[in-house]
N, C-alpha and C positions, 0 to 999 in steps of 0.2 A: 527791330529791337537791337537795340545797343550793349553790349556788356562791357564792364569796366572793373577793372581789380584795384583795389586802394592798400596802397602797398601801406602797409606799418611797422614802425621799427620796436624794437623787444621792450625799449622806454615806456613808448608810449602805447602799448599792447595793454586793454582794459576792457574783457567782455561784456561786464556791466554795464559801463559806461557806456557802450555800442548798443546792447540792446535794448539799455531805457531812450535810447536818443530814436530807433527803430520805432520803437512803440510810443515816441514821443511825452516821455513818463514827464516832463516837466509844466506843458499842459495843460494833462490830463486830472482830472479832478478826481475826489475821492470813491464815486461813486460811476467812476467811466473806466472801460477794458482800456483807451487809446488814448490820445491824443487829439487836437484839431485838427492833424495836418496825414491823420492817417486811415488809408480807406479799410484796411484788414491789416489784422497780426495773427501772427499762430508763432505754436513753435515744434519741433518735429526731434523723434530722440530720444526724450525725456519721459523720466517716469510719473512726473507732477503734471498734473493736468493747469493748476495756475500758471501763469507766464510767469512771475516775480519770482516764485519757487522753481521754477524750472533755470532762470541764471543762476540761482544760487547751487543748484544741482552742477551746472556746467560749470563755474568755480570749481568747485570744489573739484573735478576733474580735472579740471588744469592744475590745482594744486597738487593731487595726486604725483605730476611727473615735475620733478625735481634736477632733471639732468640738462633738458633742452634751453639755452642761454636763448633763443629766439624766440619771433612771435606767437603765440600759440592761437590766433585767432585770424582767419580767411573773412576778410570782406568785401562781397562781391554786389554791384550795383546793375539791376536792368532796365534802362529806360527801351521806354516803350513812345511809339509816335502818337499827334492827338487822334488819327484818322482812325488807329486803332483801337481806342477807349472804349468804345461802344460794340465789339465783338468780345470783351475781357470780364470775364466774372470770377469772383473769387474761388469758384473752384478751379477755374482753368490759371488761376496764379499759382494755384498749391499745385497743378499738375505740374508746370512748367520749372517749377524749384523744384522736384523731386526727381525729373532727366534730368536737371543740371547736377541734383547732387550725385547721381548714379554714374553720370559722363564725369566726375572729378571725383570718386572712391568717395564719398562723403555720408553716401546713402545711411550707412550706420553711425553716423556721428550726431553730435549733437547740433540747432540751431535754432536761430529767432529769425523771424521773418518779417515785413511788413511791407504795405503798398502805401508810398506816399502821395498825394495829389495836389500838392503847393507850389510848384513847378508848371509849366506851360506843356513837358512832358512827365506823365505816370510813370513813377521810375518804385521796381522791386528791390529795396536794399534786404539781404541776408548775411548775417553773421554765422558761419562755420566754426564749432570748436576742431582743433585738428589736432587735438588729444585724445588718443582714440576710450573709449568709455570701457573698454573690456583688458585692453594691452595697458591702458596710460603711456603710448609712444606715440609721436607725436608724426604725424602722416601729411605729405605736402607732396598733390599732383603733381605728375610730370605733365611737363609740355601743357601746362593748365588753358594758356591762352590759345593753342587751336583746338584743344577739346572748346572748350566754350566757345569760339567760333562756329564750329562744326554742329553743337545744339543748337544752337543758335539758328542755324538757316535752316535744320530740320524743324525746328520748333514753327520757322513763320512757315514754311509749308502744312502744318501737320492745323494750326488754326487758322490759316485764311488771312495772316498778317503782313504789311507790308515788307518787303526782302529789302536790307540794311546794306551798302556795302563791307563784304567782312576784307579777310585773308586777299581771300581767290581774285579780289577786285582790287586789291593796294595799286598803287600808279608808283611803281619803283625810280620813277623819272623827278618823282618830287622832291623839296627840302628836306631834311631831315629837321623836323618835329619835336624837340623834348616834351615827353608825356605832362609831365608837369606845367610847363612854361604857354600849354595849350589852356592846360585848365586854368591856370590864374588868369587869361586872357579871357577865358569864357563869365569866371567871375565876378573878375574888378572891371571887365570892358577897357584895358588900359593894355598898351604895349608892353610886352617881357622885352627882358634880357635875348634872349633867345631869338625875337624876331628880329629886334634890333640888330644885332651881331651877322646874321644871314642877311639882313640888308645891305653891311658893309662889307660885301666877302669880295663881291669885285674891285674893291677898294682896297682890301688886305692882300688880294693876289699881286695885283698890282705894285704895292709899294715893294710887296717880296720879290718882286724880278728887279728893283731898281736898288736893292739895298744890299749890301755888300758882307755886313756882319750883323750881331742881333742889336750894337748899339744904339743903330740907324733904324732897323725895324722897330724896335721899343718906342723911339721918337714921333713913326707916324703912327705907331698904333695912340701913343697919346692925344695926337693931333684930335682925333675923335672918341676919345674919351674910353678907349681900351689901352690894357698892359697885361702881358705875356708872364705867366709863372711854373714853376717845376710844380706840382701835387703830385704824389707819391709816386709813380716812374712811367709816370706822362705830363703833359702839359692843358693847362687851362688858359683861356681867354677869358680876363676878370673886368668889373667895370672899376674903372679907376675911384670913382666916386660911391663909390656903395660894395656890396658883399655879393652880389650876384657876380653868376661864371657859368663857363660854359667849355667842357671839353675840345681841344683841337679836332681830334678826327672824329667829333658828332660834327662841327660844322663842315666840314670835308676829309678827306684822308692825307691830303696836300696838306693837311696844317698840324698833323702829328708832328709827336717829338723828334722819328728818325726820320721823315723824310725832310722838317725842316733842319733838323742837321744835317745833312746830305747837301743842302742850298746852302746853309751861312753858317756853317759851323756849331762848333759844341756850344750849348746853351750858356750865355753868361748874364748873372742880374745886375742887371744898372743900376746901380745903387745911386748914380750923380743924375739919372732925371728930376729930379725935385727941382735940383739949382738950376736946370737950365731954362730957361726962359721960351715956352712951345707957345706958338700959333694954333692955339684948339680952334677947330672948323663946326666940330659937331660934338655931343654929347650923349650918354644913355636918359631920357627923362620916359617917366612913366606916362607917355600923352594917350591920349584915347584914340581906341580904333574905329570910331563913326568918323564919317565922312566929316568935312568941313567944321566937327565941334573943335578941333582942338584952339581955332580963330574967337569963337563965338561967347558972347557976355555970360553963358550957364558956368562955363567952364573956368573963365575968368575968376568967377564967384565961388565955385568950388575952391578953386587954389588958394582964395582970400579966406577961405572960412578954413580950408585946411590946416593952410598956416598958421591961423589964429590957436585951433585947436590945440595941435604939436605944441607952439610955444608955452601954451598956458597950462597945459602937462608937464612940460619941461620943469617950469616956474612952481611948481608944485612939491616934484620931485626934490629941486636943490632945495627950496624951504625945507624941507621934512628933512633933509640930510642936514643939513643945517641947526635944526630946533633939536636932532637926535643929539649932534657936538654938543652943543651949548648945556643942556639936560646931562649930559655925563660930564663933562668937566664941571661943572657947578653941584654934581652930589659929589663928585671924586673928592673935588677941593675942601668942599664940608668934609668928608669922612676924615682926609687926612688931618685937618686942620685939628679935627678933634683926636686923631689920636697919638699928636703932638702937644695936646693942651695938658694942662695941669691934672684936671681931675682923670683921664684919663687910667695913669697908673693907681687908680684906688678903688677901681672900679673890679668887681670881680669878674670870673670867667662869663657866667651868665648874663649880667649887666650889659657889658661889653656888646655879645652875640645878638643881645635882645635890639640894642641900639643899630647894630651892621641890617639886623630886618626890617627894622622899621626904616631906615636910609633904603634899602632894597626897594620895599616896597612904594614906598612915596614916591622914589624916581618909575617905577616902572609905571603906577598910576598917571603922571602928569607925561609919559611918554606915550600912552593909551590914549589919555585927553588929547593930544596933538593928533594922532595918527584920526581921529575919530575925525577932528573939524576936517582935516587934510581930504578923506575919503568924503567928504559930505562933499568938499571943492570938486572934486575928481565927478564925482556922480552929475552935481549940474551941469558941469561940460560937455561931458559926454551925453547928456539928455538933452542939450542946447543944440550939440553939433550930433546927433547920431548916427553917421556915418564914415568912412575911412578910406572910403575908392569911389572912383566915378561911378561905378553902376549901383552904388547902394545911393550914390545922391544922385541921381536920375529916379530910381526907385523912390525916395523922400519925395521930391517934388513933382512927380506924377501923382503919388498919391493926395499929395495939397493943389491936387486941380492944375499944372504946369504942363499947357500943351505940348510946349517944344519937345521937355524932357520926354515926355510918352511918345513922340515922335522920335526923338532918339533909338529910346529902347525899342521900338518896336520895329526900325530900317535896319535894313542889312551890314554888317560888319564891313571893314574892306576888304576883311578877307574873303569874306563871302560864304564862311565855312557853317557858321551857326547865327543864330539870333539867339539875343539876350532872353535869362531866364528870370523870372520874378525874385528878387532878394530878400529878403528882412532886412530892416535896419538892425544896427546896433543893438546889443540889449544892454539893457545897462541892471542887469541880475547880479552880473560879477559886483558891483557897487554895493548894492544889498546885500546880499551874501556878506560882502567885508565889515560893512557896518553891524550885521547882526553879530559875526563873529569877536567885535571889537567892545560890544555890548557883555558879550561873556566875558573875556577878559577883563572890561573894569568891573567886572562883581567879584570876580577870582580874588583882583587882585583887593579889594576892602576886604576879603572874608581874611587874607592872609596878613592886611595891615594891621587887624583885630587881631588874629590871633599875634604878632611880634610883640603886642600890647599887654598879653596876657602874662599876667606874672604868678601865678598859680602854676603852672605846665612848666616843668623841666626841657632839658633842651631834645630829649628821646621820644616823648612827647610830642612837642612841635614839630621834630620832623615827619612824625608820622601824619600829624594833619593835613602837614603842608602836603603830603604825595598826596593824599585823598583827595585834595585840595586841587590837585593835578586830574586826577582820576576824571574828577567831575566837570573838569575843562574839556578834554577830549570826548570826557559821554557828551555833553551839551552843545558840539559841534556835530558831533556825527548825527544827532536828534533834530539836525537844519535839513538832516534829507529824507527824513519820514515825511510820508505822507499822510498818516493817521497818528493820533495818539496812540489807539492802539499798540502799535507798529514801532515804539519808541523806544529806547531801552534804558533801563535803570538797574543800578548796582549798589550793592550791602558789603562794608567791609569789614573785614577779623582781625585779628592781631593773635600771631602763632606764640607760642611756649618759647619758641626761639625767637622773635621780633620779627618775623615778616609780615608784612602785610597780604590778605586775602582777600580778593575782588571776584564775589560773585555777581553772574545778572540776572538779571526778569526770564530773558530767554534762555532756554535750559540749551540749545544747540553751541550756546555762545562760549561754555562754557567757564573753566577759571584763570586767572592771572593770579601767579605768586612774587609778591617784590624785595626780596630781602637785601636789597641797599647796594647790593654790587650787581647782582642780574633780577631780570625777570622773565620768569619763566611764564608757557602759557600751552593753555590745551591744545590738541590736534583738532583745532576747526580752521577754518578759514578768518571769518568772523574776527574770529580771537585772539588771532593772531594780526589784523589789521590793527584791533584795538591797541593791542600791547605793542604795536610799533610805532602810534602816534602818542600810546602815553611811554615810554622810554625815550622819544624824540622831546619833549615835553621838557623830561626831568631833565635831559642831558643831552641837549641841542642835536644835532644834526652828525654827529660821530659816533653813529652806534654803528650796531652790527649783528647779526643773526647769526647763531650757531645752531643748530637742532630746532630746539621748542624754544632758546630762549634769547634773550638780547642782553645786551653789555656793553659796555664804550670798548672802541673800536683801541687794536693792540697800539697802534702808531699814537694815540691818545694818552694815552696810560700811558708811554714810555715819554713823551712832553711832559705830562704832570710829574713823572716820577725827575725830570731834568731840570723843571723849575722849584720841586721842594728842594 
């Protein structure tokens, strides 16, 4: 057994999200605990016996602690070999996650668990809250990687499992490895950054005993399609032609920043390589690590269908940039035109504003019209070509009966280190998802062309619709991740003595939103507060800000508005 820790950054830290993807909640149909792709789930901790109810329990615990700027979520992956599949039952999975949690202080924390089987090997993913359920402070092993090494090889002793090399067995004589730059290899089947660069090290040593100052080292490092950079108070080895790097002294310690100061002096950037005119020998490309495919007609055709793909993404993109220009200068110019035109000045306050929404609206409708066809383009593509790396098009065409490609995935790497694991293609859900969500927007926006129309409603009035109007955008997006009607949620709104607006739900834990025109306030749930940040993001783009319970456009906002009145 294999353990591996996925490291996540405080961004991208989303419990939820981790343990419906565990339990494979997307799926998983209305009337099923799991998923297709999952042999058991549990969750351990909690005081709800449901799984769904029990993240919503570990939410809210994370929410609890308020101080910790980092990740608040451990996820830790155990694959296991196929040899061992048939000695493993679900209760010796639950045994085996309950040492690992007691071997990392976890034991009283919260977690979701599951066994996945869609892989070549059975691998236990678990999500750890490391919020602790009684303090809310937020608890992270030490030395977590040799404890879990160390269960680990008591664990295959203790059921009769094949012994993995962990620790004790590393080969310190070998490359050095980026964690990362292994796994995308193990993924895309295609050469990193990383391998590449350690391929050319006798070639970078080399030019550094021959080169004098960094002018001349920057020169050959071009030649094969590396350049040398300061990042924060070390040096990186980047690829000249993309975003991939790789620190100096991970590829050796001869290629730190002091000792190659020590060889060629204080680091300077060459600013004049562009102009000069270099002899490139070699390049970083992403070619495949099977034997003999990177020559062969499959490969060929991957790169023709890739490129196709890329471009006609491209070609998408500028259109949409494009149709967005054209669509705002063409209402701007109406708006202006008319409010240089004659009748203009005879028009009263109301008239006027009524006129500004209906121009609002009509442009944002026919910029919804575009985004919609735009996304309908995007989805055939990506169902045409569904794939993005070599091994998910290996994968594609094994599956359409394609010997070679199943001869591929199924030979040895040349590293020798793994064989390819079964991929998914592409999904193209994101597609769906955008087109349903574009669906709600163009009903949004007729309800709000109707109401600009209405000449009965004062302007106090219409503004209040219109938020509602909002309200019911954001409930109708978030009603795309239920999985039951049940399960759905709907809201009733007031209007206070003083003019605020009051937004109750269906579900009583979700509690209220109060909106009175400069903030919105909201209950202490979790819930509630997700809502009121996608309907405040709604009203008032992307510059808001939380204080307490409530949101409000962000101070740096408000002092631009107050410098262009």
């Amino acid at each position: 057994m294999i353990a591996k820790i996925i490291e996540r950054k405080a961004a991208n830290d989303n419990y939820k999200a981790l343990a419906n993807y565990i339990n494979d909640a997307k799926s998983r149909k209305p009337d099923e605990e799991s998923g297709e792709k999952v042999l058991v789930s549990w969750h351990e901790g909690c005081n709800f016996d449901e799984y769904d109810l029990a993240v919503k329990e570990a939410e809210a615990v994370q929410a609890m602690n308020t101080r910790s700027k980092r990740a608040k979520t451990f996820h830790l992956v155990i694959s296991f070999r196929p040899e061992d599949e048939a000695k493993l039952t679900p209760e010796i999975y639950k045994n085996i996650e309950k040492e690992i949690a007691a071997a990392l202080g976890f034991e009283n924390h919260q977690r979701h668990c599951g066994v996945h089987k869609n892989t070549n090997n059975v691998h236990l993913h678990i999500a750890y809250n490391m919020i602790n359920p009684k303090k809310y402070n937020r608890y992270e092993p030490y030395q977590s990687k040799r404890k879990i090494l160390e269960v680990c090889r008591n664990l295959e002793k203790k059921y009769g499992l094949t012994v993995d090399n962990g620790m004790e067995a590393a080969d310190n004589s070998k490359e050095k490895v980026n964690a990362k730059a292994k796994n995308l290899e193990a993924h895309r089947q295609e050469q990193s950054f990383n391998s590449y660069i350690l391929s050319k090290k006798e070639y970078i040593f080399n030019k550094l005993a021959v080169s004098a100052n960094w002018a001349e080292f920057q020169i050959h490092l071009a030649r094969v399609g590396i350049e040398a950079k300061l990042r924060g108070r070390g040096l990186i080895f980047k690829d000249i032609n993309g975003k991939s790097m790789i620190k100096g002294s991970d590829i050796d310690r001869g290629l730190s920043l002091d000792n190659l100061t020590k060889k060629i002096g204080y680091f300077i950037e060459n600013l004049q390589i562009n102009s000069i005119e270099i002899n490139v020998i070699d390049k970083y490309k992403a070619k495949p690590i099977h034997k003999g495919s990177e020559n062969s007609s499959l490969y060929e055709e991957f790169q023709r269908q890739l490129a196709y793909r890329n471009e006609s993404l491209d070609d998408i993109k500028r259109t949409e940039a494009e149709a967005y220009r054209a669509n705002r200068t063409k209402w701007s110019e109406l708006m202006e035109g008319t409010r240089t035109g004659k009748n203009w000045p005879v028009m009263n306050y109301q008239q006027r504003r009524r006129l500004e929404d209906w121009a609002k609206a009509k442009e944002a409708a026919e910029l919804t019209e575009n985004r919609k066809k735009l996304a309908e383009a995007r989805k055939k593509i990506r169902e045409e070509i569904p794939y993005t790396s070599w091994s998910k098009f290996l994968t594609f065409k094994a599956d359409n009966g394609d010997e070679e490609a199943l001869a591929y995935l199924r030979s040895k790497s040349e590293t020798g280190n793994y064989t390819p694991e079964k991929i998914e293609a592409v999904s193209t859900e994101f597609d769906d998802r955008r087109l349903k969500e574009l669906e709600i927007d163009d009903n949004i926006i007729k309800k709000q062309e109707e109401l600009s129309k209405n000449g009965l409603l004062n302007s106090k009035q219409r503004k209040v619709l219109g938020s509602a109007l909002k309200m019911e955008q954001v409930i109708n997006k978030i009603n795309l991740d239920s999985p039951s009607p049940g399960k759905r949620i709907s809201f009733k709104s007031a209007i206070s003595n003083r003019g605020s607006i009051i937004y109750n739900f269906n579900q009583k834990h979700y509690g209220t939103i109060r909106d009175n025109g400069q903030e919105i306030f909201f209950s202490n749930s979790n819930d509630c507060q997700v809502i009121a940040e996608k309907y405040a993001a709604a009203r008032w783009g992307k510059n808001i800000e939380v204080r307490e319970n409530k949101f409000c456009l962000s101070k740096s906002t408000k002092a631009q508005n107050l410098t262009v009145n």
